[in-house]
DORO-385834 format. One record per residue: z negated, y, x of N, C-alpha, C in turn; residue in three letters. Coordinates in steps of 0.1 Angstrom, whole numbers, plus 5000, padded with zeros to 4 digits. Layout:
REM DORO-385834
ZYXZYXZYXALA/...
END
This chain:
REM DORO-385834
814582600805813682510811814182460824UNK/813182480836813782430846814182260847UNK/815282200854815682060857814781960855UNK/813281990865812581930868811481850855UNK/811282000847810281950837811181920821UNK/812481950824813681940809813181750813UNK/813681680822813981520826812681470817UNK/811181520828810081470824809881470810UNK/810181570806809881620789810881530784UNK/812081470783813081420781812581220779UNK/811781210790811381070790810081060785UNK/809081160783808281110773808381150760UNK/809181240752809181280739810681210735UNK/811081190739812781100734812780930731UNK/813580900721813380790714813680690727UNK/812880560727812880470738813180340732UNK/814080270735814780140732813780090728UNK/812480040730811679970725811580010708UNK/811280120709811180190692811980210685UNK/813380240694814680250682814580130682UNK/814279970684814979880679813279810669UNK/812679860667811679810662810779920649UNK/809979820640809279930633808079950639UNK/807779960653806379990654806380130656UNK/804680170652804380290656804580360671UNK/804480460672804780540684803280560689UNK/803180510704802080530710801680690719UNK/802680720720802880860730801780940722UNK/801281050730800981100728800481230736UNK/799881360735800481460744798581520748UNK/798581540757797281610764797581750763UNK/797181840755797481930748796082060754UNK/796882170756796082270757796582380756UNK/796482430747796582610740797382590734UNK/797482720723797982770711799282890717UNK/799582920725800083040730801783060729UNK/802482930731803482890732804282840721UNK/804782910717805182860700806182750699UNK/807182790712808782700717808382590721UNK/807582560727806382420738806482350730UNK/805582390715804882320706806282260697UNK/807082330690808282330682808682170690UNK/809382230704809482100711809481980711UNK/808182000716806681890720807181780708UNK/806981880694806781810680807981790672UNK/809281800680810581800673810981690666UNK/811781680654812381550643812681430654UNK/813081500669813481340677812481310684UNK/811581370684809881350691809281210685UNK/808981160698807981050697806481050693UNK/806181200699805081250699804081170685UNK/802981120687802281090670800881100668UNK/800481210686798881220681798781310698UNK/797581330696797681460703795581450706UNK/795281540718793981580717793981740729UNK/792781790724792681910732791181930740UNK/790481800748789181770752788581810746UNK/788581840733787781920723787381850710UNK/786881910702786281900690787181990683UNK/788382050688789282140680790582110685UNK/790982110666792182130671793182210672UNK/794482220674795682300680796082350663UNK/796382470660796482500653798682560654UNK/798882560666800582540670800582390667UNK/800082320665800682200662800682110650UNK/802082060648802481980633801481910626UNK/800981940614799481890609799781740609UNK/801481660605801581540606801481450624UNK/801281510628800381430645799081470644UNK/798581320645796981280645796681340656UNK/795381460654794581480660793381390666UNK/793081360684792281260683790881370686UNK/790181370682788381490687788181420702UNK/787581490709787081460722785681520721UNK/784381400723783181520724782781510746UNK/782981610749783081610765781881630774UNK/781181630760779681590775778381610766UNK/777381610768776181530759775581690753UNK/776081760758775481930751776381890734UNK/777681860739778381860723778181750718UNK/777481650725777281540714775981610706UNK/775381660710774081750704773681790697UNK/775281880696775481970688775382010675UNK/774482060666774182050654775382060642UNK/776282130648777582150644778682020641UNK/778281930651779281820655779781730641UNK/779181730636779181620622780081690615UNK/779881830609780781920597782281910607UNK/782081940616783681980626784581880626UNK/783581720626784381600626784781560608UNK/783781620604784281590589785181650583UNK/785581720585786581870580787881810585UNK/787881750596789081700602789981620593UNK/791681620594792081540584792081410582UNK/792281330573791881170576792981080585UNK/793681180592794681060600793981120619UNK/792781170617791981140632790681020621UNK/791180930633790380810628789980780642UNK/790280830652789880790668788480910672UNK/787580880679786680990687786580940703UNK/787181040709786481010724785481070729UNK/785180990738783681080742783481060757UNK/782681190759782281200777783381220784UNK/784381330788785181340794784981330811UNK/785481240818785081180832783381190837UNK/782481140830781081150835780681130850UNK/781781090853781581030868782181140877UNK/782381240874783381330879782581500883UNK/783181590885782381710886783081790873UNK/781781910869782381990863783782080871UNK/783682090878784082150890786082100885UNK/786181990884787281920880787481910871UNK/787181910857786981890845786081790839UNK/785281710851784581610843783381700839UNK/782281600830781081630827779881580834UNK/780181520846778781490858777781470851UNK/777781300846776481330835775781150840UNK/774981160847773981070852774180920840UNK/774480800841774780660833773580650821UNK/772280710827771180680822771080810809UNK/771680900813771781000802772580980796UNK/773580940799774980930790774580800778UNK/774380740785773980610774772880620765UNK/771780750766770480740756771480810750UNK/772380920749773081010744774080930735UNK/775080850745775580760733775180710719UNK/773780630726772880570716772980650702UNK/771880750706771680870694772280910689UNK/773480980696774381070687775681050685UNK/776080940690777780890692778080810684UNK/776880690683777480550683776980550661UNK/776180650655776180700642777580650637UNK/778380790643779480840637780380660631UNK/779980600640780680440638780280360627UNK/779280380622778880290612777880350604UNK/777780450602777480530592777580680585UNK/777680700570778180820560778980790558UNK/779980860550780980830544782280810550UNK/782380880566783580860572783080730581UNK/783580700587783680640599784580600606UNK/784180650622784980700633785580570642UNK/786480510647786380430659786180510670UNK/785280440678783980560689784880470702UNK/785180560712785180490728784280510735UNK/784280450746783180470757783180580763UNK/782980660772782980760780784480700789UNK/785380830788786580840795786180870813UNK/786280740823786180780837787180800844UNK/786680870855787980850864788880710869UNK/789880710872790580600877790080510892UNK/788880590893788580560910787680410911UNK/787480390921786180280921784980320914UNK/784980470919783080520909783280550898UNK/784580540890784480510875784280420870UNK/784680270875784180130875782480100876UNK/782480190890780580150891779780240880UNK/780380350878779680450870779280340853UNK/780580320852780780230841779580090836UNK/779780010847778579930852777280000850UNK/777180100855775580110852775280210842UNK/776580230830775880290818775580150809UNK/776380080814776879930807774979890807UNK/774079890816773279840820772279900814UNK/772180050813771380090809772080150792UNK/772380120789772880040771771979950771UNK/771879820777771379690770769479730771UNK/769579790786767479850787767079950775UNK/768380010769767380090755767880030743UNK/768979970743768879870729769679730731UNK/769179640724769379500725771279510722UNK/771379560717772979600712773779660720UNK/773379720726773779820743774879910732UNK/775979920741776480050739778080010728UNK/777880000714779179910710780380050714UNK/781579990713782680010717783580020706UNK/784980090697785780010693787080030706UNK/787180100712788480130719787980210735UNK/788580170740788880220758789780330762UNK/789180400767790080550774790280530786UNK/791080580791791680540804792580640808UNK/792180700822792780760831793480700845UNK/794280750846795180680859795680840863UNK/795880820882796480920885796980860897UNK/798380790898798480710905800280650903UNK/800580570910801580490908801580360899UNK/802680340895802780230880802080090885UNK/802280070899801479890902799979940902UNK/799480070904798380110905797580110891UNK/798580190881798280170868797880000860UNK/798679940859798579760863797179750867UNK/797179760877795779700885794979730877UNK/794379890875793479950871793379900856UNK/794379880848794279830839793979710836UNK/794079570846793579480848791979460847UNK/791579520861790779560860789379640853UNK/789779690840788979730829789179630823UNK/789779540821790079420810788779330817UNK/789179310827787979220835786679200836UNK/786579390831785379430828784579430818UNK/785479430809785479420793785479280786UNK/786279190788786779100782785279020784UNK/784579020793783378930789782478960776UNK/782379090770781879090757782879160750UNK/783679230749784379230743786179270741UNK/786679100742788179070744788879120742UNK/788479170724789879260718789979360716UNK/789179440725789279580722790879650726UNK/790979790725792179780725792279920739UNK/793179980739793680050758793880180748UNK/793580300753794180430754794480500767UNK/795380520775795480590783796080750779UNK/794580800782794380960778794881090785UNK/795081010800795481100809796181030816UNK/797581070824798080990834798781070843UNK/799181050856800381140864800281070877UNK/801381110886801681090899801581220907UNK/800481220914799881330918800781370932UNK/801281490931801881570945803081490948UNK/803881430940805381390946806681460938UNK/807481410943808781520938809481450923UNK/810281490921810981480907811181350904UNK/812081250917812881170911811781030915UNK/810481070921809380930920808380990906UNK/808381100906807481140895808481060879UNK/809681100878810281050868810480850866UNK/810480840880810580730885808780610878UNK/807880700882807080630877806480650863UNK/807280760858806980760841807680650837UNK/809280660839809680530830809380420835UNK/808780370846808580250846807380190839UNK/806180290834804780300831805180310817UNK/805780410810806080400800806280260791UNK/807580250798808280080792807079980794UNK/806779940804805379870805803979880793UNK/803680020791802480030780803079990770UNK/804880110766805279990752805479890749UNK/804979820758805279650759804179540758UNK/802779670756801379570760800679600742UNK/800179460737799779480724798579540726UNK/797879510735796279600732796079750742UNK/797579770737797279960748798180010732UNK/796980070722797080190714798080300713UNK/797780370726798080510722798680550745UNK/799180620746799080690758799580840760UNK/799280920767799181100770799481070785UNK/800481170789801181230800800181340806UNK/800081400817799081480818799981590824UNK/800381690820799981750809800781860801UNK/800581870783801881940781801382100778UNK/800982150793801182260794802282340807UNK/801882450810802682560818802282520832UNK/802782560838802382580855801082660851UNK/801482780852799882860855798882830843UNK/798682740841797882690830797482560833UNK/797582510837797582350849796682360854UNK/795182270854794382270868795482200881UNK/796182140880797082070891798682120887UNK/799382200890800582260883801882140881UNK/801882000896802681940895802681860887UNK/801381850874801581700866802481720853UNK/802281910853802981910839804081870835UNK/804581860822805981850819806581930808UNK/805982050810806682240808806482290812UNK/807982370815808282490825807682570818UNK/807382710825806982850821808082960817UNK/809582890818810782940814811682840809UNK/812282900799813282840792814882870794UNK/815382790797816782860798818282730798UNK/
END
């Protein structure tokens, strides 16, 4: 494994003072895509791994990976909330996915990976087919809001599904937990985190933080490693941030953006 991605891999899957000196759970968690890699996964999921939950923007999961890390489902855009299939897929799942995300960057283009899906659609779609899975059958899911981008038009996007929740039901859009993307530096991450609190805390204070995706886009090794551990220590330090994923644990040529990963495409 080359220098660069052995360090990165090194600082998010390796035991961190905060956790060797405490019994809490491990928030880490890994933005996962393909089965292909058998060594990655071994890795990823090793006895000194932090690692304790995993998702694959999907409704499926990784079948390279340790059945003991919680799978979280992702449904990524309103065709699969739809989906007549969607219920059996989430049922079948084992009982340590207790999380559902939903709408992967609505505010975003397919083009990038989001689902480009208008506030006023997303939220009749919430309504109908998401916000179920939360309070009724036999399972029941903790549901998040639609995962946006880190930008200002994820905030506004946000605002006006928020808005058009309360115009089709008196109840608007319930929540148990927040997804969160950042692509950015650690005071940036802060902010942005602030800032959803700000947004939230007027109806509802105690919800809790997932950051799903994160990276320092286009810089070199020692600011890229530089702002994992400073980000890191910081989320292990905050009671209402759940869970967090590095973006991302795949290969270079497997990367929509090659510099965020943290595995090489060679081992050595």
């Amino acid at each position: 494994m080359r220098r660069t991605s052995r360090i990165l891999l090194a600082s998010l899957v390796l035991q961190s003072t905060t956790f060797a000196q405490s019994d809490l759970p491990s928030k880490r968690g890994l933005a996962f895509q393909g089965d292909d890699h058998t060594a990655d996964s071994q890795l990823l999921t090793s006895a000194k791994s932090l690692i304790s939950w995993y998702y694959t923007w999907s409704t499926w999961p990784a079948q390279a990976l340790n059945s003991s890390i919680a799978f979280i489902p992702l449904i990524h855009g309103v065709d699969d909330a739809s989906d007549s299939g969607l219920s059996s897929r989430l049922n079948v799942l084992p009982e340590s996915s207790t999380h559902l995300l939903t709408f992967n960057e609505p505010d975003g283009t397919t083009s990038s990976g989001g689902s480009s899906i208008d506030p006023e659609d997303a939220a009749k779609a919430y309504i109908e087919h998401i916000v179920p899975f939360r309070n009724s059958g036999s399972r029941k899911w903790n549901i998040s809001h639609p995962v946006v981008t880190g930008s200002s038009q994820g905030i506004e996007w946000l605002q006006k599904f928020n808005e058009s929740c309360y115009d089709i039901d008196d109840n608007g859009c319930p929540t148990d937990f927040v997804a969160v993307h950042w692509y950015g530096d650690a005071t940036g991450l802060k902010n942005h985190l602030d800032g959803l609190r700000d947004f939230y805390n007027s109806t509802s204070p105690d919800l809790k933080y997932w950051i799903t995706e994160m990276a320092l886009p286009k810089q070199d090794t020692d600011a890229t490693l530089a702002m994992m551990n400073e980000s890191l220590t910081y989320l292990d330090g905050l009671d209402y941030v759940e869970g967090y994923a590095w973006f991302g644990a795949f290969r270079k040529d497997e990367c929509w953006y090659p510099y965020y990963r943290v595995v090489s495409s060679n081992y050595s």
